[in-house]
mmCIF file of the N, C-alpha and C atoms, coordinates in Angstrom:
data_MODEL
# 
_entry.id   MODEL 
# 
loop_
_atom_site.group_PDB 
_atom_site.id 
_atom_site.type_symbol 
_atom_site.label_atom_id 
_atom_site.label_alt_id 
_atom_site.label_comp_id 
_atom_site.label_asym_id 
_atom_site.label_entity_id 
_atom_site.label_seq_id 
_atom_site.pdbx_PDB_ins_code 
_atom_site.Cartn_x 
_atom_site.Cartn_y 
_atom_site.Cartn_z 
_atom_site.occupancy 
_atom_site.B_iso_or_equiv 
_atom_site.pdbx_formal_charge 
_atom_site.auth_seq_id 
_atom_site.auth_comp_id 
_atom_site.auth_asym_id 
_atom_site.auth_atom_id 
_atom_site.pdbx_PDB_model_num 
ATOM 1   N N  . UNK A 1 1  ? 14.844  -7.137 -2.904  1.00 0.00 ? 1  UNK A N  1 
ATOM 2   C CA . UNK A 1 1  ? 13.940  -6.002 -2.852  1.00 0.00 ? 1  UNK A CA 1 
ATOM 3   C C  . UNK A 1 1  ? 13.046  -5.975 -4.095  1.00 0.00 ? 1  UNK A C  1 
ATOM 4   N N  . UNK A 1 2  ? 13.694  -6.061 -5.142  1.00 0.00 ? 2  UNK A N  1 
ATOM 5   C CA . UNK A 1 2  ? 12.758  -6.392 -6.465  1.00 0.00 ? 2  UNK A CA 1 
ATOM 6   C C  . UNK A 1 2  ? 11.754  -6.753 -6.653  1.00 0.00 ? 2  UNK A C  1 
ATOM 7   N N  . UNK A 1 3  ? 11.817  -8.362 -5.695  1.00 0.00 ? 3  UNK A N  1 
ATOM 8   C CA . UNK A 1 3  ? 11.310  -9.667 -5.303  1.00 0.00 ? 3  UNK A CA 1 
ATOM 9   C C  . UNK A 1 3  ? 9.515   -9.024 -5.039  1.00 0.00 ? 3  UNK A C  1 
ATOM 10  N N  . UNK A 1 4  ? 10.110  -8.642 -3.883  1.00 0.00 ? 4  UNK A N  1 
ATOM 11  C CA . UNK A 1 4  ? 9.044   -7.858 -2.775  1.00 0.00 ? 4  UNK A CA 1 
ATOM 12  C C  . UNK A 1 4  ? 8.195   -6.990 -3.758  1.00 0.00 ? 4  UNK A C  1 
ATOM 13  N N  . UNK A 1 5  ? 8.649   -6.467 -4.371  1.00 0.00 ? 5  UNK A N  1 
ATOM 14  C CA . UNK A 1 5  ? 7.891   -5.361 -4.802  1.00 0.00 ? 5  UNK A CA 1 
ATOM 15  C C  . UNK A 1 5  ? 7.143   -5.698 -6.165  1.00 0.00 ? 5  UNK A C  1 
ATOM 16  N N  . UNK A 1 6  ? 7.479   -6.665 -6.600  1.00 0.00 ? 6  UNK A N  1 
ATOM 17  C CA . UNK A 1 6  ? 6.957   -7.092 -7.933  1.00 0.00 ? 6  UNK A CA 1 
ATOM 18  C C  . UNK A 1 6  ? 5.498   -7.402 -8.172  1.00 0.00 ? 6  UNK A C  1 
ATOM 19  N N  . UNK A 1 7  ? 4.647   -7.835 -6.936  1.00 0.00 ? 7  UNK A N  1 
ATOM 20  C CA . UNK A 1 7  ? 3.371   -8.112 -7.233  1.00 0.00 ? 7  UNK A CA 1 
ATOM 21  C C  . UNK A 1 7  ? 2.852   -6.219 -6.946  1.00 0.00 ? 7  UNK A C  1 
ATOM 22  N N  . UNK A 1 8  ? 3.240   -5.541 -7.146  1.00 0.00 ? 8  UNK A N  1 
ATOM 23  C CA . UNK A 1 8  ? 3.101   -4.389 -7.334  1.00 0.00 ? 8  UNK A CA 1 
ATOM 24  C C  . UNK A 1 8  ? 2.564   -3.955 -8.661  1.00 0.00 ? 8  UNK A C  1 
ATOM 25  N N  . UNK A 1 9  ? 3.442   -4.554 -9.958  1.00 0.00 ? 9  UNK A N  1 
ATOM 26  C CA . UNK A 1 9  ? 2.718   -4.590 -11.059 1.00 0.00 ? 9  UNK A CA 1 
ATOM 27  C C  . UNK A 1 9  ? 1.932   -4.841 -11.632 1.00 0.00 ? 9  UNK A C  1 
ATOM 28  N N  . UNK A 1 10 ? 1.503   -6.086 -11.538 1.00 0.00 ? 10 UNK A N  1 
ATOM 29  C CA . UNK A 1 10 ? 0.165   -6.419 -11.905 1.00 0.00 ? 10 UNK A CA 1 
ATOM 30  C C  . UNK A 1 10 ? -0.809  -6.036 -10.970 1.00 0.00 ? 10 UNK A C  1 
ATOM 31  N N  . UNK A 1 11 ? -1.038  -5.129 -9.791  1.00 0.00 ? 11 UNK A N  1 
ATOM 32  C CA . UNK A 1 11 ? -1.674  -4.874 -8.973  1.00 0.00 ? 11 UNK A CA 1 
ATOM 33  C C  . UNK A 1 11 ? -1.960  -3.605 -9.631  1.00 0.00 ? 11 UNK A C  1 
ATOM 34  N N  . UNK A 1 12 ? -0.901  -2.661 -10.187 1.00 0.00 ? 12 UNK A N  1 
ATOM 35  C CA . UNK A 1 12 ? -1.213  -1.443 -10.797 1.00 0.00 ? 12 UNK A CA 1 
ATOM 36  C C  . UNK A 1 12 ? -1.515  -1.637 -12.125 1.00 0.00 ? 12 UNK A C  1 
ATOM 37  N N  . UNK A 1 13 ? -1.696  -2.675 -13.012 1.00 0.00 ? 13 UNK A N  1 
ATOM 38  C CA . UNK A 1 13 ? -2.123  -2.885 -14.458 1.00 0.00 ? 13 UNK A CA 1 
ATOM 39  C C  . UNK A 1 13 ? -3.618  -3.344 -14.016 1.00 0.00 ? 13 UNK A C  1 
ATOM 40  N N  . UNK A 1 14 ? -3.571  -4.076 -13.088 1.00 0.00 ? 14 UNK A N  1 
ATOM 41  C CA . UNK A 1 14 ? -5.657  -4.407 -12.869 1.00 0.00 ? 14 UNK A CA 1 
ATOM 42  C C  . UNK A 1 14 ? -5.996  -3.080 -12.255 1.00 0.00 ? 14 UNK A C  1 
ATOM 43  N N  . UNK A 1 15 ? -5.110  -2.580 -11.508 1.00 0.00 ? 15 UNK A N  1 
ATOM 44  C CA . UNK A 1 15 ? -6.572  -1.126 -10.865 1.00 0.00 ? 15 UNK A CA 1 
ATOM 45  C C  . UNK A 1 15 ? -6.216  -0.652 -12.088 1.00 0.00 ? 15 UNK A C  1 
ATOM 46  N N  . UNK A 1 16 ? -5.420  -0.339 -13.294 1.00 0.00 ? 16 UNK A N  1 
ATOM 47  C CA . UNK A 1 16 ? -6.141  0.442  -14.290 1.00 0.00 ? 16 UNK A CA 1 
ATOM 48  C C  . UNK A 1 16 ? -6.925  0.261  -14.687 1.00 0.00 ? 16 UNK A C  1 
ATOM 49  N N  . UNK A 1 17 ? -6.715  -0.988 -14.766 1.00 0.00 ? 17 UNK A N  1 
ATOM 50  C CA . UNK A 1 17 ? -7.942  -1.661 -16.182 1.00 0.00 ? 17 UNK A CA 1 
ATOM 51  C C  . UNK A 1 17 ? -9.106  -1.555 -15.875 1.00 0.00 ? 17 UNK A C  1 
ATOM 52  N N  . UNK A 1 18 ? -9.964  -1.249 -13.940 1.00 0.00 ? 18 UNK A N  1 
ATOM 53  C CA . UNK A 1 18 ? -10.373 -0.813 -13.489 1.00 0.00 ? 18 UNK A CA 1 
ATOM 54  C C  . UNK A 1 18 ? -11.125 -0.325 -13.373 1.00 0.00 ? 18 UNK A C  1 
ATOM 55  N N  . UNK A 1 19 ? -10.149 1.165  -13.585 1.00 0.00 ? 19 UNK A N  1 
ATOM 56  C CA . UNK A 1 19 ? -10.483 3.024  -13.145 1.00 0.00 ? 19 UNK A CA 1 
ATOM 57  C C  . UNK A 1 19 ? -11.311 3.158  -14.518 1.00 0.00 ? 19 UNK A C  1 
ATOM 58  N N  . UNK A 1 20 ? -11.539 3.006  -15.227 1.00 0.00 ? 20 UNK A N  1 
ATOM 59  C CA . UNK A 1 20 ? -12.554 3.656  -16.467 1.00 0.00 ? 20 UNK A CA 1 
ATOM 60  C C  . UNK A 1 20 ? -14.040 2.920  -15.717 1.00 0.00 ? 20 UNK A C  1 
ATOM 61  N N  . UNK A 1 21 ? -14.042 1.848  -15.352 1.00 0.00 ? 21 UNK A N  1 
ATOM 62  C CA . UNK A 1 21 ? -15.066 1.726  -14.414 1.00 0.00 ? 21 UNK A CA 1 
ATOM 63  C C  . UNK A 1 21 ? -15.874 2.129  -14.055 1.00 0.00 ? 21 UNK A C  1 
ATOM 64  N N  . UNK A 1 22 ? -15.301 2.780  -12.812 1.00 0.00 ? 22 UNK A N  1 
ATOM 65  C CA . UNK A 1 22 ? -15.551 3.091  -11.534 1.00 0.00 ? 22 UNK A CA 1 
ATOM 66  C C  . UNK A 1 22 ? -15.289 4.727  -11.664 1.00 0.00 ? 22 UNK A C  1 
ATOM 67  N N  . UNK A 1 23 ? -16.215 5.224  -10.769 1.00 0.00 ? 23 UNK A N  1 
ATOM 68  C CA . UNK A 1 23 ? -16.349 6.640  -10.574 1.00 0.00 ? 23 UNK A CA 1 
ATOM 69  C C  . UNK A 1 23 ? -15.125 6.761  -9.673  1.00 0.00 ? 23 UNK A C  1 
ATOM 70  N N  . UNK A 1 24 ? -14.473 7.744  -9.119  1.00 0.00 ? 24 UNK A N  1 
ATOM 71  C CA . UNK A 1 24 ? -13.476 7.659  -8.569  1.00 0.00 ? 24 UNK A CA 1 
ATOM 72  C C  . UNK A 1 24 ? -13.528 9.402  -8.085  1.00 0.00 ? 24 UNK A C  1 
ATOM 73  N N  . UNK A 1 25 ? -12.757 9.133  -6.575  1.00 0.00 ? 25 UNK A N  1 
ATOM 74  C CA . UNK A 1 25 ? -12.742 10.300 -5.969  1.00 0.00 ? 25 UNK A CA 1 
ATOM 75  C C  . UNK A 1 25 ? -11.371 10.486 -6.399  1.00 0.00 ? 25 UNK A C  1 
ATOM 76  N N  . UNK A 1 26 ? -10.444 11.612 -6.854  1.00 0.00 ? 26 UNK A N  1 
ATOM 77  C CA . UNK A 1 26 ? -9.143  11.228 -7.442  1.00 0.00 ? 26 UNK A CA 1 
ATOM 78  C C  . UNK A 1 26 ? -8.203  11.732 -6.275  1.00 0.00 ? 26 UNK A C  1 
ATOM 79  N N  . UNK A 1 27 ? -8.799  13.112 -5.186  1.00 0.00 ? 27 UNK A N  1 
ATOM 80  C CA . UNK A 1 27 ? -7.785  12.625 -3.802  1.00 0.00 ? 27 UNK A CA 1 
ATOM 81  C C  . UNK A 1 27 ? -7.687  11.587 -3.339  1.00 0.00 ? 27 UNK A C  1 
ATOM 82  N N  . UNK A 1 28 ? -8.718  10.839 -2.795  1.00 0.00 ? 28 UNK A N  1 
ATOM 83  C CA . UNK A 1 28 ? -8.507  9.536  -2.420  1.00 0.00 ? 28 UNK A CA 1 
ATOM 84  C C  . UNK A 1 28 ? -7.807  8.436  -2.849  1.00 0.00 ? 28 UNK A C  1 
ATOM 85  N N  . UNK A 1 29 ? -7.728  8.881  -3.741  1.00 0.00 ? 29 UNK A N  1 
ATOM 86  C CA . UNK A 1 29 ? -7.534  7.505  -5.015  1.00 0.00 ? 29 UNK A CA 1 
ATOM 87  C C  . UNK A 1 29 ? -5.999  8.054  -5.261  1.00 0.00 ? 29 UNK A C  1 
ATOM 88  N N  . UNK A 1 30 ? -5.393  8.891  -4.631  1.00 0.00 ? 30 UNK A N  1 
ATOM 89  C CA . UNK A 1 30 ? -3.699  9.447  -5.136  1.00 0.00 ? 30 UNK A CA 1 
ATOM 90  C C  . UNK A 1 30 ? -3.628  9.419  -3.393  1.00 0.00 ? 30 UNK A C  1 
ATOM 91  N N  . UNK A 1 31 ? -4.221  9.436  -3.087  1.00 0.00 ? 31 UNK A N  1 
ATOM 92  C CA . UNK A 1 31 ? -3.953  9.182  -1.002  1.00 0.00 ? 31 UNK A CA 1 
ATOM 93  C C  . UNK A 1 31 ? -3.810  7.473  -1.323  1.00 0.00 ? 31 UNK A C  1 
ATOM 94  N N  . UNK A 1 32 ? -4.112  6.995  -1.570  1.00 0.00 ? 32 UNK A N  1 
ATOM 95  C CA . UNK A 1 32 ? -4.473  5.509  -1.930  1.00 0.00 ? 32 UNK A CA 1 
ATOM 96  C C  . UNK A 1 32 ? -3.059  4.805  -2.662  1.00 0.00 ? 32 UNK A C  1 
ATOM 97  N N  . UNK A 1 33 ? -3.101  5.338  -3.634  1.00 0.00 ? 33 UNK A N  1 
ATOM 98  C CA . UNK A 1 33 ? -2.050  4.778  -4.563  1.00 0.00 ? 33 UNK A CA 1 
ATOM 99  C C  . UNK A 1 33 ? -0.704  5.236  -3.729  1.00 0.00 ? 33 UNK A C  1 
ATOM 100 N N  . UNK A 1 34 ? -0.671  6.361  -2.856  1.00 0.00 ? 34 UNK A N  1 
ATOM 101 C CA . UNK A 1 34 ? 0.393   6.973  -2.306  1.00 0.00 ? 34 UNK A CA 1 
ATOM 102 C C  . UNK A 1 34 ? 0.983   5.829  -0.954  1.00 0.00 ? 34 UNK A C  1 
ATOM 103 N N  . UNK A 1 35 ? 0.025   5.739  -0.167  1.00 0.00 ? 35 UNK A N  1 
ATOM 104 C CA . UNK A 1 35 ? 0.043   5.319  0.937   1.00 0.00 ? 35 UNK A CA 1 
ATOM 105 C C  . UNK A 1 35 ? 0.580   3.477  0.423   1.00 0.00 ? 35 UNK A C  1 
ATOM 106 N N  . UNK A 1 36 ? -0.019  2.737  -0.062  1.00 0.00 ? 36 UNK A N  1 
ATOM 107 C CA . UNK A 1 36 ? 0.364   1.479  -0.498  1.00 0.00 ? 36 UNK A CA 1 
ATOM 108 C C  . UNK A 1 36 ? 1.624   1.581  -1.348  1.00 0.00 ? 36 UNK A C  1 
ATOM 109 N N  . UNK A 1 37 ? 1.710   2.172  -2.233  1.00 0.00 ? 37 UNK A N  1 
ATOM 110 C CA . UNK A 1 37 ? 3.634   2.512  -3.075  1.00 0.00 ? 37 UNK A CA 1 
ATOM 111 C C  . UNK A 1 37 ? 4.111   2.459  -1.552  1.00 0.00 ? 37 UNK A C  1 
ATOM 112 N N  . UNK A 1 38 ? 4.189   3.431  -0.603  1.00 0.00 ? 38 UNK A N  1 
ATOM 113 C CA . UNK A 1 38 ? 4.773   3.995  0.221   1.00 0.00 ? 38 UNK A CA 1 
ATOM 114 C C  . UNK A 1 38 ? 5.236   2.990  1.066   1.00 0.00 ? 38 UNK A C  1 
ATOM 115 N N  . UNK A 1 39 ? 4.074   2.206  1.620   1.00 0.00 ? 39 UNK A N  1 
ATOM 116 C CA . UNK A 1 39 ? 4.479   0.763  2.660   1.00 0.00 ? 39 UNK A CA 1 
ATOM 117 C C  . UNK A 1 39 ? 5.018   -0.026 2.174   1.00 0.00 ? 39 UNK A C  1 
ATOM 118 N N  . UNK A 1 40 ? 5.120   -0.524 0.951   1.00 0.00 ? 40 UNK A N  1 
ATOM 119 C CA . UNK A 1 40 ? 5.737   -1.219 0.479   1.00 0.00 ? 40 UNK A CA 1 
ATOM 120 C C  . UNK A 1 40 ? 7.123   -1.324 -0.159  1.00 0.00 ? 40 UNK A C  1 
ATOM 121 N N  . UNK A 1 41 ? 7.393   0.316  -0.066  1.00 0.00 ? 41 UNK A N  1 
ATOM 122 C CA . UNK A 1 41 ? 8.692   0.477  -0.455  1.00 0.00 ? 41 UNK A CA 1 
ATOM 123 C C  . UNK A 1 41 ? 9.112   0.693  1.083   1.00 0.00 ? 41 UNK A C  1 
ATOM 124 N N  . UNK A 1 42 ? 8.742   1.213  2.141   1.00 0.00 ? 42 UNK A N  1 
ATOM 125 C CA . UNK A 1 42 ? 9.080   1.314  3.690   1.00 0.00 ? 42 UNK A CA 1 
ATOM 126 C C  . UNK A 1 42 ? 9.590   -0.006 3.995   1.00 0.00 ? 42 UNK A C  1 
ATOM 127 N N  . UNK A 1 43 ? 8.651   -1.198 4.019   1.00 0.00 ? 43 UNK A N  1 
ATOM 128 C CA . UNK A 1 43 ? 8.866   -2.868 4.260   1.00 0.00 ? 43 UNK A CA 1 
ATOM 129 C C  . UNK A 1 43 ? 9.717   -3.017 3.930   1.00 0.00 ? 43 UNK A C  1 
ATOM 130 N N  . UNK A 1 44 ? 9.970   -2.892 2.648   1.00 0.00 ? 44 UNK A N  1 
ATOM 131 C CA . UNK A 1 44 ? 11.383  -3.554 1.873   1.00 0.00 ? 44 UNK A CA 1 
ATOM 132 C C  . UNK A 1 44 ? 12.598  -2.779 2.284   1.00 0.00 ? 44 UNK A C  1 
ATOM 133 N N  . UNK A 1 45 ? 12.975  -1.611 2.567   1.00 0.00 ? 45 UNK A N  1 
ATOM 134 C CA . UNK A 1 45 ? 14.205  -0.832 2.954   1.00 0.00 ? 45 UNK A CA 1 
ATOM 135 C C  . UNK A 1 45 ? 14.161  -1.172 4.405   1.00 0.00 ? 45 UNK A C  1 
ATOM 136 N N  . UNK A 1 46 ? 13.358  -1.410 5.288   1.00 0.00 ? 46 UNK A N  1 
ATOM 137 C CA . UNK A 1 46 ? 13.797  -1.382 6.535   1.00 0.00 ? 46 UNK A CA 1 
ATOM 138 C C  . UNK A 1 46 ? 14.481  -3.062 6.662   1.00 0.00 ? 46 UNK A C  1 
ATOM 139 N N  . UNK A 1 47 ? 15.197  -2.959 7.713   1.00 0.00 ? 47 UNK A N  1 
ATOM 140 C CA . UNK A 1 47 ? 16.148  -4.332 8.011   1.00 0.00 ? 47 UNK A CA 1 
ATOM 141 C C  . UNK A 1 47 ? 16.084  -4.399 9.431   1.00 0.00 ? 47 UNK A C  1 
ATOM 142 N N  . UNK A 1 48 ? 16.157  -5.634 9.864   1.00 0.00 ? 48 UNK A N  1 
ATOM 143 C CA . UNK A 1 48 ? 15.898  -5.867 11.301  1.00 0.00 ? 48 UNK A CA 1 
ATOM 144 C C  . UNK A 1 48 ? 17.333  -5.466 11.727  1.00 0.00 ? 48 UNK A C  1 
ATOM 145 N N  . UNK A 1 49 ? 17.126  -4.796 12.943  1.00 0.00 ? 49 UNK A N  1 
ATOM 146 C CA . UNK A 1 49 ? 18.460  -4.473 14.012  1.00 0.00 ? 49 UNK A CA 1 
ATOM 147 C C  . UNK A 1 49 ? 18.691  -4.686 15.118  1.00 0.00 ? 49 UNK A C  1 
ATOM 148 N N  . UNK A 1 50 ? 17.241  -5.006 15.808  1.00 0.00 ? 50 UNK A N  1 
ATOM 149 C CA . UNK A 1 50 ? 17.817  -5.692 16.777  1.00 0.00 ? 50 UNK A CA 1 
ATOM 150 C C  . UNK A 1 50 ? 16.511  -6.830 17.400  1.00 0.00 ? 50 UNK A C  1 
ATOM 151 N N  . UNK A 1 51 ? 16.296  -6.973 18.672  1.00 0.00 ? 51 UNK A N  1 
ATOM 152 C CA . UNK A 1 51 ? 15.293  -7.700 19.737  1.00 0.00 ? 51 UNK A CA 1 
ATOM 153 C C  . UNK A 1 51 ? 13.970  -6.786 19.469  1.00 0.00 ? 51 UNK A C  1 
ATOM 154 N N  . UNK A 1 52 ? 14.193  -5.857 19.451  1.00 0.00 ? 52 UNK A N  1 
ATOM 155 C CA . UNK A 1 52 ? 12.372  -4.821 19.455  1.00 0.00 ? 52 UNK A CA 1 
ATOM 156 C C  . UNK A 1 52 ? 12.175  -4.856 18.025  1.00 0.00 ? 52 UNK A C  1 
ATOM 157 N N  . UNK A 1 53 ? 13.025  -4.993 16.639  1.00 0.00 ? 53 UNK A N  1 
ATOM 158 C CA . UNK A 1 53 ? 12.455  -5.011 15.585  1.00 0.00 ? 53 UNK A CA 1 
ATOM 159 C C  . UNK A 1 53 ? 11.097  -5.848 15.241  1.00 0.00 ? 53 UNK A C  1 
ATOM 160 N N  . UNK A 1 54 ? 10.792  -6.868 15.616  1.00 0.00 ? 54 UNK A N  1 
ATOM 161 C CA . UNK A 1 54 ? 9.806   -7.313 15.141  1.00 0.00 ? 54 UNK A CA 1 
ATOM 162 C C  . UNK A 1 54 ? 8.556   -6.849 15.567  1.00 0.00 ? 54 UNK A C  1 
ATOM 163 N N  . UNK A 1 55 ? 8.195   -6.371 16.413  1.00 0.00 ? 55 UNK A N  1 
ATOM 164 C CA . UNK A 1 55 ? 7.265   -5.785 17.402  1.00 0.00 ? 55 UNK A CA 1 
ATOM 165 C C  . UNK A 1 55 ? 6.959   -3.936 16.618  1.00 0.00 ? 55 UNK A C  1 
ATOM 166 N N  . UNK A 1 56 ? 8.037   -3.805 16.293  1.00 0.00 ? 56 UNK A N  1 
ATOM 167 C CA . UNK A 1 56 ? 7.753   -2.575 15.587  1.00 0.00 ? 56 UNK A CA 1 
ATOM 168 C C  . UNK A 1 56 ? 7.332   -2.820 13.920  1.00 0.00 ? 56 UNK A C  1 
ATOM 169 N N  . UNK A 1 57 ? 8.016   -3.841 13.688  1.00 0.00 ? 57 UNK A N  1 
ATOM 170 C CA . UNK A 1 57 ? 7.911   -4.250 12.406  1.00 0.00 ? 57 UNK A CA 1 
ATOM 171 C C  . UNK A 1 57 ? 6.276   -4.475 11.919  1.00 0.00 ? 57 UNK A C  1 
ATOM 172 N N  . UNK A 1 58 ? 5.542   -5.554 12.825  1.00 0.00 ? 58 UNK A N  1 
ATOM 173 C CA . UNK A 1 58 ? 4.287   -5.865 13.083  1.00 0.00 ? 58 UNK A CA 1 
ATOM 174 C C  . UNK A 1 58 ? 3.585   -4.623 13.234  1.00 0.00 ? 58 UNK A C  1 
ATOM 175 N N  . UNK A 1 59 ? 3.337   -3.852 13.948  1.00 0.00 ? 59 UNK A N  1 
ATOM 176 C CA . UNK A 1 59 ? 2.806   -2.697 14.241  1.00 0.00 ? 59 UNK A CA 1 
ATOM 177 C C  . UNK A 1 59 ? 2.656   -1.615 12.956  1.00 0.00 ? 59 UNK A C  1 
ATOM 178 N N  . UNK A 1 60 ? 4.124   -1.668 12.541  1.00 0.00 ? 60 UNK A N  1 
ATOM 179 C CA . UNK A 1 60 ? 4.252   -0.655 11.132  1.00 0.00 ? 60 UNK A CA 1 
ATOM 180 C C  . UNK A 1 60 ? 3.219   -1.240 10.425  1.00 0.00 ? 60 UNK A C  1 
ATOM 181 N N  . UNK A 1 61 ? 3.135   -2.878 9.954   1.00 0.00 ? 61 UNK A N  1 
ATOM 182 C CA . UNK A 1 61 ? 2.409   -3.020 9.141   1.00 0.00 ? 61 UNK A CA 1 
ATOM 183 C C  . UNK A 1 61 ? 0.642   -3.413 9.069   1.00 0.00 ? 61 UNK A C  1 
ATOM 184 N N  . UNK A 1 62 ? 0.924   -3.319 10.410  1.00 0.00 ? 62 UNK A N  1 
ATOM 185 C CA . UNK A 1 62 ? -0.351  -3.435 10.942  1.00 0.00 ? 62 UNK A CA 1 
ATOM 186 C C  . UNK A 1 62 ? -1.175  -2.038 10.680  1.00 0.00 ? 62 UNK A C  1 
ATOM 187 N N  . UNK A 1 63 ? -0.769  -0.945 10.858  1.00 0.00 ? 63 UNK A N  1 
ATOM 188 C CA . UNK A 1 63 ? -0.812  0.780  10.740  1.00 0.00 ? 63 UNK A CA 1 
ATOM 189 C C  . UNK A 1 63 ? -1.160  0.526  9.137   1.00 0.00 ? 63 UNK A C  1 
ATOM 190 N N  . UNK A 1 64 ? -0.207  0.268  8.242   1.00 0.00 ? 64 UNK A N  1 
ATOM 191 C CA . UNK A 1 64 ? -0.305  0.485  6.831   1.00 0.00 ? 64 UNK A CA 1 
ATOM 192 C C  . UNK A 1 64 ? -1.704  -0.312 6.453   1.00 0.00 ? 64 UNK A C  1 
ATOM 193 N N  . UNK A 1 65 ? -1.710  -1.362 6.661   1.00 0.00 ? 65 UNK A N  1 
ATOM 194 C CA . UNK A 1 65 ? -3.101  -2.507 6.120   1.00 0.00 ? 65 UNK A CA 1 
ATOM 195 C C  . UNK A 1 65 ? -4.333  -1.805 6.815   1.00 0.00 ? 65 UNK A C  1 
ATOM 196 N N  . UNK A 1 66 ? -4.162  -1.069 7.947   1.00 0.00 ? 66 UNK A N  1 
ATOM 197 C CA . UNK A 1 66 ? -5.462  -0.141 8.441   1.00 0.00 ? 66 UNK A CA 1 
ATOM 198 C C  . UNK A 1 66 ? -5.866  0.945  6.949   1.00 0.00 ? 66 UNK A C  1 
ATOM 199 N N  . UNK A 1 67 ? -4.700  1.686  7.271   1.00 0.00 ? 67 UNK A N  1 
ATOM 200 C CA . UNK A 1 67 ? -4.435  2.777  6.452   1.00 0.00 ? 67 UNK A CA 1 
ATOM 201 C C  . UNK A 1 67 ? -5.376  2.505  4.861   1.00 0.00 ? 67 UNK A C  1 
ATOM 202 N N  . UNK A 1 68 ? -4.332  1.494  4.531   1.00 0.00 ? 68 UNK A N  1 
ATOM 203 C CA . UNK A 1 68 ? -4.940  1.227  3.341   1.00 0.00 ? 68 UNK A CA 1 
ATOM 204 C C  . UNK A 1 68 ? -6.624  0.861  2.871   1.00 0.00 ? 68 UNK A C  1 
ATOM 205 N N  . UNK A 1 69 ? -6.517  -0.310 3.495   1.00 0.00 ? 69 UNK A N  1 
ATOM 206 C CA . UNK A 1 69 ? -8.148  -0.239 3.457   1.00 0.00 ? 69 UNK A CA 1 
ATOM 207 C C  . UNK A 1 69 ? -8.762  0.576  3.876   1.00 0.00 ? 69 UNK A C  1 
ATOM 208 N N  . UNK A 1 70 ? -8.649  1.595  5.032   1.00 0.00 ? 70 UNK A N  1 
ATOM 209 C CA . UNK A 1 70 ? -9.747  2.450  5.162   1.00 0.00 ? 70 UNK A CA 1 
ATOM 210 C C  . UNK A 1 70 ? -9.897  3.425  3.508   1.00 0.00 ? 70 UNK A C  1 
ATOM 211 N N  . UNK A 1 71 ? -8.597  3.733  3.222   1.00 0.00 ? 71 UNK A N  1 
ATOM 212 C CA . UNK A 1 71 ? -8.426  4.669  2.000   1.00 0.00 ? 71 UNK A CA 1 
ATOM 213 C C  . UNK A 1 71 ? -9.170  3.967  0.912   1.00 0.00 ? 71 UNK A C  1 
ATOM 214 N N  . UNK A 1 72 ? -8.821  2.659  0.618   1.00 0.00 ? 72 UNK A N  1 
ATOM 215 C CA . UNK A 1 72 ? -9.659  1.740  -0.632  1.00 0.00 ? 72 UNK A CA 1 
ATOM 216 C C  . UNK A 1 72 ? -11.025 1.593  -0.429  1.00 0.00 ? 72 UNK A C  1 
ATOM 217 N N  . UNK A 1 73 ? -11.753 1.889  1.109   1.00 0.00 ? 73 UNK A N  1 
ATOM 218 C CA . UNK A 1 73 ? -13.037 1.658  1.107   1.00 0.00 ? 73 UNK A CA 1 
ATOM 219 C C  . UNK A 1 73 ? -13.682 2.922  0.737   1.00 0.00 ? 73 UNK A C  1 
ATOM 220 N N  . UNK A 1 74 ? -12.904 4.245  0.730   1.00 0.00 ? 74 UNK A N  1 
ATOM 221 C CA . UNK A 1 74 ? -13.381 5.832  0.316   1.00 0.00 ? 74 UNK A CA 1 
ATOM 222 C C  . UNK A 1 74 ? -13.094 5.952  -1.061  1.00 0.00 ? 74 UNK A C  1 
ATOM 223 N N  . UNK A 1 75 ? -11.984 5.356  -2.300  1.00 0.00 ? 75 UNK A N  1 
ATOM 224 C CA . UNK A 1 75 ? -12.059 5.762  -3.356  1.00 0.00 ? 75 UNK A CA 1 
ATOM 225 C C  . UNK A 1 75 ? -13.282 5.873  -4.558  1.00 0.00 ? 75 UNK A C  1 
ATOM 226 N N  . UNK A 1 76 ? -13.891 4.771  -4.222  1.00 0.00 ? 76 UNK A N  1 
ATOM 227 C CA . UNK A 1 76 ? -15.184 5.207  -4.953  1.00 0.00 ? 76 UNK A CA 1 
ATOM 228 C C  . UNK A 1 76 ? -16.041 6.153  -4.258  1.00 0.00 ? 76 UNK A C  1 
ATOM 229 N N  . UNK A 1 77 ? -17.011 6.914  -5.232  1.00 0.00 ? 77 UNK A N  1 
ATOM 230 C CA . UNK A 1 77 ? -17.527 7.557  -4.692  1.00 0.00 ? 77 UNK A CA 1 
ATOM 231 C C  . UNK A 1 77 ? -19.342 6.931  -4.738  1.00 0.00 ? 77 UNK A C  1 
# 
């Protein structure tokens, strides 16, 4: 689980380095940071259980990578 989650860090040390940047909508941008923490800690806790897991599995993350980018294409303003 560690594993998984580790390119997490340097993902949150470059969008800082970032945010002085960039103008920033800061709901969006905490909808943003929320929603990606969130899938990625979801991915990693869930465990396959049976024949339909993968199909749901796909879908979940298919939902999140929507999610996300639509949210990353609204944080700037």
């Amino acid at each position: 689980a560690a594993l998984a989650l580790l390119p997490l860090l340097p993902g949150g040390a470059a969008l800082a380095a970032a945010l002085p940047q960039a103008g920033l909508r800061p709901a969006v941008f905490a909808a943003y940071a929320l929603a990606c923490a969130g899938a990625c800690v979801m991915e990693v806790r869930s465990t396959p259980a049976g024949p339909g897991e993968p199909g749901e599995k796909a879908g979940r993350w298919l939902f999140t990578l929507i999610l996300c980018i639509c949210l990353a294409t609204e944080v700037c303003a």
